[in-house]
SEPATI-398691 format. One line per 8 residues: number of its first residue (from 1); for each residue x, y, z of N, C-alpha, C. Coordinates in pm, 1 decimal. Atoms other than C-alpha are relative to their C-alpha. Layout:
BEGIN
NUM> X:Y:Z:X:Y:Z:X:Y:Z ~ ... .
***
This chain:
BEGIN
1> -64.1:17.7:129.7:-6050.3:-2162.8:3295.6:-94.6:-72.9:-95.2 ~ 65.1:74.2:149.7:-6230.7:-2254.4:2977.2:33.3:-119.5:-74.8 ~ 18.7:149.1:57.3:-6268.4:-2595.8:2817.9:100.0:41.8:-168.5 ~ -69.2:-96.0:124.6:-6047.2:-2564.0:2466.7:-8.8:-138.4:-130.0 ~ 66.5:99.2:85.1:-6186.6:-2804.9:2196.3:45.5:23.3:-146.2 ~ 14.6:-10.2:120.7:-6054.2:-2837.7:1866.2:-84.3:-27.3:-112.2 ~ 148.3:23.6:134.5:-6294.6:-2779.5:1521.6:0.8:-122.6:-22.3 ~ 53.5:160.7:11.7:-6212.9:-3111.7:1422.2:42.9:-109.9:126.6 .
9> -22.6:76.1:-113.7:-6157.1:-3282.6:1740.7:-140.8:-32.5:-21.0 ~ 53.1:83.8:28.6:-6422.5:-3562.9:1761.3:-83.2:-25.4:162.2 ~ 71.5:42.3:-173.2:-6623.2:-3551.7:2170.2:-155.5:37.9:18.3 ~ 137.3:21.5:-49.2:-6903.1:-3688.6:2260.0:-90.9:136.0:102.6 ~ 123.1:-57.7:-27.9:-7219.8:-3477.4:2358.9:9.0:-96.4:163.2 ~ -21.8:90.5:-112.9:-7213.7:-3746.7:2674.3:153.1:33.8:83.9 ~ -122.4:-34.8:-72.5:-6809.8:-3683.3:2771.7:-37.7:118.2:102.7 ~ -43.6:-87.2:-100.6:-6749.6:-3495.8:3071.1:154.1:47.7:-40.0 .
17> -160.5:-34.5:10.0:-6460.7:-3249.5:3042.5:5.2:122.5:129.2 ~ -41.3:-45.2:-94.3:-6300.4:-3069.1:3324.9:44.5:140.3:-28.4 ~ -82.2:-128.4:-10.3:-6231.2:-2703.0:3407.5:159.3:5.9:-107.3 ~ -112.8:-33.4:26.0:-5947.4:-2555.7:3179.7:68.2:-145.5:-49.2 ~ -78.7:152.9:55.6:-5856.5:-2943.2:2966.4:-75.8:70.4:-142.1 ~ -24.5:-25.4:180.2:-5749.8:-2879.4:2578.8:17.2:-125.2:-77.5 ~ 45.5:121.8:99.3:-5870.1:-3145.7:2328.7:33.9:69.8:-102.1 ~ -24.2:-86.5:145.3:-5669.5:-3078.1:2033.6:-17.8:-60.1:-126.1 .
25> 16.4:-12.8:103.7:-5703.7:-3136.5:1666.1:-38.4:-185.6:-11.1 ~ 35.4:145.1:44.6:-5848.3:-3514.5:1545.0:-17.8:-77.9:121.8 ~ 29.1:48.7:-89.9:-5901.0:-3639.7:1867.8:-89.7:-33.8:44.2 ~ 137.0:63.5:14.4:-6181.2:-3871.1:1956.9:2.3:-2.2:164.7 ~ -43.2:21.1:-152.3:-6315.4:-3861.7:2330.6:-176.8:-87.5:-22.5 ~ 151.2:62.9:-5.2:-6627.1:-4140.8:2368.3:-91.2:36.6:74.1 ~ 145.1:-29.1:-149.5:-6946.4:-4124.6:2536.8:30.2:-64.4:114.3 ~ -52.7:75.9:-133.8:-6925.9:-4177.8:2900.5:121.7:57.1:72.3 .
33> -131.0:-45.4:-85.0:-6566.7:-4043.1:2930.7:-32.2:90.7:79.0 ~ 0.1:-98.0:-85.4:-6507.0:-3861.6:3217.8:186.5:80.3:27.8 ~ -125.7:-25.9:-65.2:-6165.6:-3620.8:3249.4:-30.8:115.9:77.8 ~ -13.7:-98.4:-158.4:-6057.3:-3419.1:3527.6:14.8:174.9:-62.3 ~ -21.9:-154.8:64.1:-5964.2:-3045.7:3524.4:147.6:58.5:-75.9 ~ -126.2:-61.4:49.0:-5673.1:-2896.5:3330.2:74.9:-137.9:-76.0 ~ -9.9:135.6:71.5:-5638.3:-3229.7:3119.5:72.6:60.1:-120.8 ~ -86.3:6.0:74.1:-5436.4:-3230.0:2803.7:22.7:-86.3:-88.9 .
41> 31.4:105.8:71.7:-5557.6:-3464.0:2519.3:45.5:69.2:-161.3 ~ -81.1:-59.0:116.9:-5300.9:-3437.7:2210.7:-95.2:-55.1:-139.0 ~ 86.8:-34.5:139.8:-5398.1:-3430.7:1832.0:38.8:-178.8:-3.3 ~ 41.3:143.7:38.6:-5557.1:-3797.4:1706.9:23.0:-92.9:135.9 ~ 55.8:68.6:-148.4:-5565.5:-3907.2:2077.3:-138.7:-64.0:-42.4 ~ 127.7:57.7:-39.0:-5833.5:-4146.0:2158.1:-27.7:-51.7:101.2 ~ 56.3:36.9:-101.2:-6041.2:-4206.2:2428.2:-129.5:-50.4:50.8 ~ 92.4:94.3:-41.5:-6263.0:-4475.0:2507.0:-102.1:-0.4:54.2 .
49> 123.5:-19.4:-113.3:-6645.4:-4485.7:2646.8:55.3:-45.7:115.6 ~ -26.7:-20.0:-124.0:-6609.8:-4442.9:3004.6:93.4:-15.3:58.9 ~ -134.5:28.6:-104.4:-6272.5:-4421.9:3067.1:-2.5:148.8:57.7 ~ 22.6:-147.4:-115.2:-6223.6:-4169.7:3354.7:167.0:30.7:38.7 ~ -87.5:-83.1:-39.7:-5941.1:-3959.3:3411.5:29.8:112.0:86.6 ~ 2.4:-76.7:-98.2:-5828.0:-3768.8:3689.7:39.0:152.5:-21.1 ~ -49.0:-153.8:38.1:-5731.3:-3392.9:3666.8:126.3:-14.7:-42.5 ~ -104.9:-50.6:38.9:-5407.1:-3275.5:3532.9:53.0:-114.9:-67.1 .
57> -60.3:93.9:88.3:-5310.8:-3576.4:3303.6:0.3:57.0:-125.3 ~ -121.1:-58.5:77.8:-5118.6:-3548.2:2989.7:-30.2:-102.0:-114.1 ~ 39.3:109.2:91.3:-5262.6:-3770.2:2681.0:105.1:45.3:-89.0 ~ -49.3:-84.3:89.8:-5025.5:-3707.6:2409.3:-14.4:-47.0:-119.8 ~ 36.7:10.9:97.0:-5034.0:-3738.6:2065.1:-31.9:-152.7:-83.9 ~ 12.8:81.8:50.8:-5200.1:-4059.2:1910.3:28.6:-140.7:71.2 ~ -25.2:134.3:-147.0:-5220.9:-4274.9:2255.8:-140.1:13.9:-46.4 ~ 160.9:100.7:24.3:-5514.9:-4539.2:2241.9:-16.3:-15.9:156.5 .
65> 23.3:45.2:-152.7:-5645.3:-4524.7:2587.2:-137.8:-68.1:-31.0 ~ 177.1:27.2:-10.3:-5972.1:-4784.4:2570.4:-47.2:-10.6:130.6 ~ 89.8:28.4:-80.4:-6237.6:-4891.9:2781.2:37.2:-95.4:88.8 ~ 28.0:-96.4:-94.2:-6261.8:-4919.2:3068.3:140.3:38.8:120.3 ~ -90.2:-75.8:-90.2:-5944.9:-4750.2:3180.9:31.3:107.7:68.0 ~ 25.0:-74.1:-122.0:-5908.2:-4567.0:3468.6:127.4:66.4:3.2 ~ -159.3:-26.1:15.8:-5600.8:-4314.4:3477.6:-24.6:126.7:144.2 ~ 20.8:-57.9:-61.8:-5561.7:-4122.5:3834.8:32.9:147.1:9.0 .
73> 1.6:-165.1:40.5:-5484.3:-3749.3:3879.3:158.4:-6.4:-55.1 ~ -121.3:0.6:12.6:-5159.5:-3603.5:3706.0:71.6:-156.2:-85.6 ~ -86.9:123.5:90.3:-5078.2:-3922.2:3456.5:26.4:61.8:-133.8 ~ -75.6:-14.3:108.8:-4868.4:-3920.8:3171.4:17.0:-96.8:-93.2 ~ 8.4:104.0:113.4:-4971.0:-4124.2:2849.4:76.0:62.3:-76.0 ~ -66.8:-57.5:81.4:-4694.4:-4058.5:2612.6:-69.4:-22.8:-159.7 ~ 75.7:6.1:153.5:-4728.1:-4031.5:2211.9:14.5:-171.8:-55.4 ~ -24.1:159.5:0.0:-4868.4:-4326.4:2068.0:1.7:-110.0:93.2 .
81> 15.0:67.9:-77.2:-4910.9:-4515.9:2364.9:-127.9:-93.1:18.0 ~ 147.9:43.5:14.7:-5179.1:-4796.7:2408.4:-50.3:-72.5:107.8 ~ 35.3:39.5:-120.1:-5386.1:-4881.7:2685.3:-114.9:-98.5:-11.6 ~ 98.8:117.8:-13.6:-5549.6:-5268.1:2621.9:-116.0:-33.6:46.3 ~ 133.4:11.7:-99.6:-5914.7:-5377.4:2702.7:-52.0:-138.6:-32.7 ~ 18.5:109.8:103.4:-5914.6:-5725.3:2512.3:80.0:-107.9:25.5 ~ -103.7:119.1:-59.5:-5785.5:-6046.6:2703.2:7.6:-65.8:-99.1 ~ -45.8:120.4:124.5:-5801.7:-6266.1:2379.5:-81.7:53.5:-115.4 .
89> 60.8:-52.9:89.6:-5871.8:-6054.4:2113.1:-31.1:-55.7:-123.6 ~ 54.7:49.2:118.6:-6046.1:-6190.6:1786.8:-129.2:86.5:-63.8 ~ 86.1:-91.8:20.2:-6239.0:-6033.8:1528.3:-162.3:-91.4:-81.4 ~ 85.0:100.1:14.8:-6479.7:-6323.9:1480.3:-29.4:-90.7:76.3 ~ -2.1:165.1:-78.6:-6609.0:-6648.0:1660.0:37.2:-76.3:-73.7 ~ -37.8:126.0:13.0:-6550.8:-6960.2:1660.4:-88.9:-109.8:-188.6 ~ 92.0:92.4:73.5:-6852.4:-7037.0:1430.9:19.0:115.7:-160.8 ~ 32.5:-96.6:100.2:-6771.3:-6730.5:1154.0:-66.1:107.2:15.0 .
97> 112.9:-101.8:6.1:-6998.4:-6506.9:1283.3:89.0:91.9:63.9 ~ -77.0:-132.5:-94.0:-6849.3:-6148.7:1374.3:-35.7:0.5:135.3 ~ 50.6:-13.7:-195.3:-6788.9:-6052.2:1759.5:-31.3:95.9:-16.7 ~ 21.4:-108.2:-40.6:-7002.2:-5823.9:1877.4:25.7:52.2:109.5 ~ -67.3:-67.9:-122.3:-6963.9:-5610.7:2178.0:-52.2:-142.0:129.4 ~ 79.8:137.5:-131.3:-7186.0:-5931.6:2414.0:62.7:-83.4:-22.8 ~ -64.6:106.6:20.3:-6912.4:-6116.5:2241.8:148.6:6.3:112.9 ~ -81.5:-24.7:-61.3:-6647.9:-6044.8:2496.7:-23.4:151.0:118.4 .
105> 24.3:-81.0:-142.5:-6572.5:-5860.7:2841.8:85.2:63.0:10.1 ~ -143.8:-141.6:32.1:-6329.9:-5526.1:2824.9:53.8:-43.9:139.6 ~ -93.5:-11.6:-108.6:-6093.5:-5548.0:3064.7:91.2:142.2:8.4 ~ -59.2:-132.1:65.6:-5911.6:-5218.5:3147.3:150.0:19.9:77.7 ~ -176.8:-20.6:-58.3:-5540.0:-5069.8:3281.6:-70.0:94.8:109.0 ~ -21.1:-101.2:-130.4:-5532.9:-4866.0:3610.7:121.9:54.9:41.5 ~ -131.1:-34.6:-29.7:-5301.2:-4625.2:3620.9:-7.2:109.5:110.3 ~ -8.8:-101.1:-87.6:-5234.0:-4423.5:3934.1:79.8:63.1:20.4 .
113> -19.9:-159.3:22.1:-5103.1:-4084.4:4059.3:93.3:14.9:-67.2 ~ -90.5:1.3:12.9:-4844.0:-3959.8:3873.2:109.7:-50.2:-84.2 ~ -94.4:67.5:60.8:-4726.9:-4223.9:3693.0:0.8:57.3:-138.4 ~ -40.3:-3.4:120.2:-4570.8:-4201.8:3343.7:10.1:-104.1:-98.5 ~ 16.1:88.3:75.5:-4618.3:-4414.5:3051.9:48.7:42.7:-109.8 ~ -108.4:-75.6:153.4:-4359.6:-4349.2:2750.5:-20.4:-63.4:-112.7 ~ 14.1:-12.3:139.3:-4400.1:-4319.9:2371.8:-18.2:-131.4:-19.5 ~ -44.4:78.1:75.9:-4481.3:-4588.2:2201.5:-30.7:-124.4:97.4 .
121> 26.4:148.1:-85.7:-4555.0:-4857.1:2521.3:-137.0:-29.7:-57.8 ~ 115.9:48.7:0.6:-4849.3:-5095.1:2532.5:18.7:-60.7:107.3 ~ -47.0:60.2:-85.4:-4950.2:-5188.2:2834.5:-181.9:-111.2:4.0 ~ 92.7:78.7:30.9:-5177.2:-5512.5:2791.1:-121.8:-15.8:179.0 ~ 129.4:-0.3:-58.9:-5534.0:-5554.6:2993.2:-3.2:-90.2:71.2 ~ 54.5:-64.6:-116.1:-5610.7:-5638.6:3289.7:128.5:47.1:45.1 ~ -128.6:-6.5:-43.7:-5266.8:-5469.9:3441.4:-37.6:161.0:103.3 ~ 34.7:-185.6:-39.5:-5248.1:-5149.0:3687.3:176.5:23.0:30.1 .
129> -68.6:-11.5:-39.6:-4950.0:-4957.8:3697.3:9.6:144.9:136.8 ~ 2.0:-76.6:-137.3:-4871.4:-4777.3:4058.6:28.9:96.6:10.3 ~ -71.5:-135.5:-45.4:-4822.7:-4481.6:4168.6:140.5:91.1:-65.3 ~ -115.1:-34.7:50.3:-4546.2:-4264.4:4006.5:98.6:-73.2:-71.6 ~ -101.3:104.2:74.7:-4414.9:-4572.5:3844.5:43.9:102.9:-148.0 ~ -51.4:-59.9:142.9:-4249.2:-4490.8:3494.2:31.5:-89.0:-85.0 ~ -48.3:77.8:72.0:-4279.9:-4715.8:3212.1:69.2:61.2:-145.8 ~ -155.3:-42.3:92.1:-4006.7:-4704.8:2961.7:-82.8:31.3:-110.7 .
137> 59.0:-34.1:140.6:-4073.0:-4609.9:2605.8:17.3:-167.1:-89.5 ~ 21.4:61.8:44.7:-4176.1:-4877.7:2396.2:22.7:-138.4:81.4 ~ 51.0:101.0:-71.4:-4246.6:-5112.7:2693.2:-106.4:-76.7:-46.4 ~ 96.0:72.5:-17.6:-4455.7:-5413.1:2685.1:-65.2:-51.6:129.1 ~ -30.4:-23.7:-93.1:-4586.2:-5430.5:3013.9:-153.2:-110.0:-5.9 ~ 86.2:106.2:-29.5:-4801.4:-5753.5:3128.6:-74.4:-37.5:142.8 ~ -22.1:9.6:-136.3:-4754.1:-5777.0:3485.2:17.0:134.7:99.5 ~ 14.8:-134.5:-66.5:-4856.0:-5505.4:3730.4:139.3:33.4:53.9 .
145> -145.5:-99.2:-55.5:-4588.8:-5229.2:3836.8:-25.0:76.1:137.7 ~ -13.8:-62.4:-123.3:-4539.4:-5129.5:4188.8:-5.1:150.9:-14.5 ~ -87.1:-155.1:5.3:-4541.6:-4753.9:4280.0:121.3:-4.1:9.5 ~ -153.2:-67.1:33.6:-4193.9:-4593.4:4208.9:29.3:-62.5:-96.4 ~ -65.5:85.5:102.2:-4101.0:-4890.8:3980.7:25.8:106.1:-155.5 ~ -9.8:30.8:209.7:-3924.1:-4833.6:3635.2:-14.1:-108.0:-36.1 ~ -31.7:104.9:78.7:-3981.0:-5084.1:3404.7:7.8:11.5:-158.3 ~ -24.8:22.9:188.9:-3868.8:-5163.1:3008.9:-19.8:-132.5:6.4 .
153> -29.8:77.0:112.3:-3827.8:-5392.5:2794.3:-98.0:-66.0:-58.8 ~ 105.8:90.8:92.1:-4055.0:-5692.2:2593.4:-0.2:-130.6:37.9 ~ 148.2:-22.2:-64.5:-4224.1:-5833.8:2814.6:123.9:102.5:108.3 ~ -55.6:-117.6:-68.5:-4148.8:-5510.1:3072.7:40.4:-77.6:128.1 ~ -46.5:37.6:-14.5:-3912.1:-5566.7:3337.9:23.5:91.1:164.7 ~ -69.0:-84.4:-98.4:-3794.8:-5389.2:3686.1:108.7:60.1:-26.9 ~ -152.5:-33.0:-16.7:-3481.5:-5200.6:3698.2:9.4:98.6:49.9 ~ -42.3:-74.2:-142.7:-3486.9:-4988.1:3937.7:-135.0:65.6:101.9 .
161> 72.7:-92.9:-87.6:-3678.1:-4710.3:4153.7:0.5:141.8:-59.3 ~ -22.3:-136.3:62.9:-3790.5:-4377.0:4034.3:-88.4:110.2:98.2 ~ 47.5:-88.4:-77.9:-3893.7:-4082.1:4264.2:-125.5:97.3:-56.9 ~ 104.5:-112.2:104.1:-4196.3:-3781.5:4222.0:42.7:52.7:-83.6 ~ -65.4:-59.5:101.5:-3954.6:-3633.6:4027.6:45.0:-60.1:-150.5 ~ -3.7:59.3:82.1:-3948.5:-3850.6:3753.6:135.9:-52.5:-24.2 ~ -126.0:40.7:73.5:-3584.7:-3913.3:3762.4:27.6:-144.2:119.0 ~ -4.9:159.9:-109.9:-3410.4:-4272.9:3895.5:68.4:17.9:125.3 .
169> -74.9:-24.2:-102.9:-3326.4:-4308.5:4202.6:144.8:-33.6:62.9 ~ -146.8:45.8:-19.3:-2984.5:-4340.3:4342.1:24.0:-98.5:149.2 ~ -10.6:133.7:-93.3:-2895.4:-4668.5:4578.2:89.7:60.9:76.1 ~ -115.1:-29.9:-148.1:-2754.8:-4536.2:4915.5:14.1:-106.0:92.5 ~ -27.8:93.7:-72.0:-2739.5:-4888.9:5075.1:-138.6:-17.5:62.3 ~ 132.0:89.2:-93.0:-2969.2:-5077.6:5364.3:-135.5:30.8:-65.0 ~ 110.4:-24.7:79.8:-3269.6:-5019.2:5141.2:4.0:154.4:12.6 ~ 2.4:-115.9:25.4:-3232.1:-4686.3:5118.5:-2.7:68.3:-168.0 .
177> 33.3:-66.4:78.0:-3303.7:-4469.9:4814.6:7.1:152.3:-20.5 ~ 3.0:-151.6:9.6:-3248.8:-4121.2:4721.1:-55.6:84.1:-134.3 ~ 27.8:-50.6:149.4:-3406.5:-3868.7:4446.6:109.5:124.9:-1.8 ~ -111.1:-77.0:10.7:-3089.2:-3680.8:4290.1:-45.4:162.0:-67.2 ~ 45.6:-68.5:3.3:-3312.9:-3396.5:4228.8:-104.6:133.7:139.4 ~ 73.9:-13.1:-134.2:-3544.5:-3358.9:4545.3:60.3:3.8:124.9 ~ -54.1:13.9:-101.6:-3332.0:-3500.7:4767.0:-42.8:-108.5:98.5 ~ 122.9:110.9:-72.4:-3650.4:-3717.2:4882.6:63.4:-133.5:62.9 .
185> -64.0:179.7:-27.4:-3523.7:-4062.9:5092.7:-150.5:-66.8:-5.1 ~ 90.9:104.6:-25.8:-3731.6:-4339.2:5003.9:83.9:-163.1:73.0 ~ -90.1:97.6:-39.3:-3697.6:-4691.7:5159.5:-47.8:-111.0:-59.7 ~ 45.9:106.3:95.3:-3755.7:-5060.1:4982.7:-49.4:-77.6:137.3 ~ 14.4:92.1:-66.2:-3939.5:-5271.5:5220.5:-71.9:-133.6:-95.3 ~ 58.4:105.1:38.5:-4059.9:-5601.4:5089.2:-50.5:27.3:-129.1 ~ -24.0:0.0:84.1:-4021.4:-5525.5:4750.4:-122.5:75.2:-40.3 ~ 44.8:-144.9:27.3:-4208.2:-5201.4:4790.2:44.4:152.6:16.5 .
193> -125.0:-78.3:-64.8:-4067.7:-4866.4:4828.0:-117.2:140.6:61.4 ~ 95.9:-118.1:-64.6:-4223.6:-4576.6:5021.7:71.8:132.1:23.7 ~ -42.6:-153.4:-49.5:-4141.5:-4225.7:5103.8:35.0:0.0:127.7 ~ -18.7:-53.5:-162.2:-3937.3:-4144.5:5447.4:-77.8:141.8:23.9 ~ -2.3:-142.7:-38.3:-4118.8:-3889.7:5626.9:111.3:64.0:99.9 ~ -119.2:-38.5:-119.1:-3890.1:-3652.1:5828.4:-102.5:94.8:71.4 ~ 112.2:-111.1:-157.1:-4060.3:-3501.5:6140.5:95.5:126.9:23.8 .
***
């Protein structure tokens, strides 16, 4: 499958882009980036020197992913979404003099497989969220997120369990878990939750 680049889309000579991934209209991709195959970077997206992305992720329209964030295969940055690199951001020192880039150390988000990140969140730097987690729409999200976890609110929050299927899961007792789609049983041990396999 063919690479699909919009006229005014904005990518670096340096970016790596993956088998069959559509960079559409105003969209900036930096030097360094690396995405996967069959990627999906919406109009006025931006994307940061060397942030690396795994195949089949889902940028959507006018998400700030910076440097140096790492997003694993299959993630879901919703529209508008922003992904922090700036533990104490200022646009000057102490003494007047502008910061330059030797003036501070990027810090980045890690988001792995799966997970979802909705419209409109920010999820502040250094933070990783887990596996299939799902943060809410217009989350503030400070504090790393377990795989499965949902979390909302300002500062973002737990409230429940959410399956591959993106939907929440339903509480069948003794730590048990169910996806009302799949069918999938997960179980909560120690305030993690995992997938039952069935033999």
């Amino acid at each position: 499958m063919a690479v699909k680049i919009a006229a005014s889309a904005d990518v670096d000579a340096d970016a790596q882009i993956g088998e069959g991934t559509q960079i559409w209209h105003l969209a900036q991709v930096r030097d360094g980036a690396v995405l996967g195959e069959r990627c999906v970077v919406g109009r006025g997206a931006y994307i940061g020197s060397g942030v690396r992305a795994g195949s089949d992720c889902k940028i959507q329209n006018y998400a700030l992913v910076y440097e140096p964030a790492t997003l694993a295969d299959g993630v879901f940055i919703g529209p508008a979404a922003v992904l922090t690199n700036d533990r104490y951001p200022r646009a000057i020192n102490p003494d007047g003099s502008i910061k330059s880039a030797h003036d501070w150390e990027a810090v980045g988000v890690e988001v792995g497989t799966g997970a979802s990140i909705g419209a409109r969140a920010v999820c502040v730097a250094p933070v990783r969220i887990g596996a299939w987690a799902t943060v809410a729409a217009g989350a503030v999200v400070t504090k790393d997120v377990p795989d499965f976890a949902i979390v909302a609110g300002v500062p973002a929050r737990q409230r429940g369990w959410v399956g591959k299927a993106g939907h929440p899961l339903v509480d069948d007792g003794d730590g048990r878990w169910s996806c009302p789609v799949t069918a999938t049983v997960y179980e909560a041990v120690d305030a993690t939750l995992r997938e039952v396999v069935r033999l």
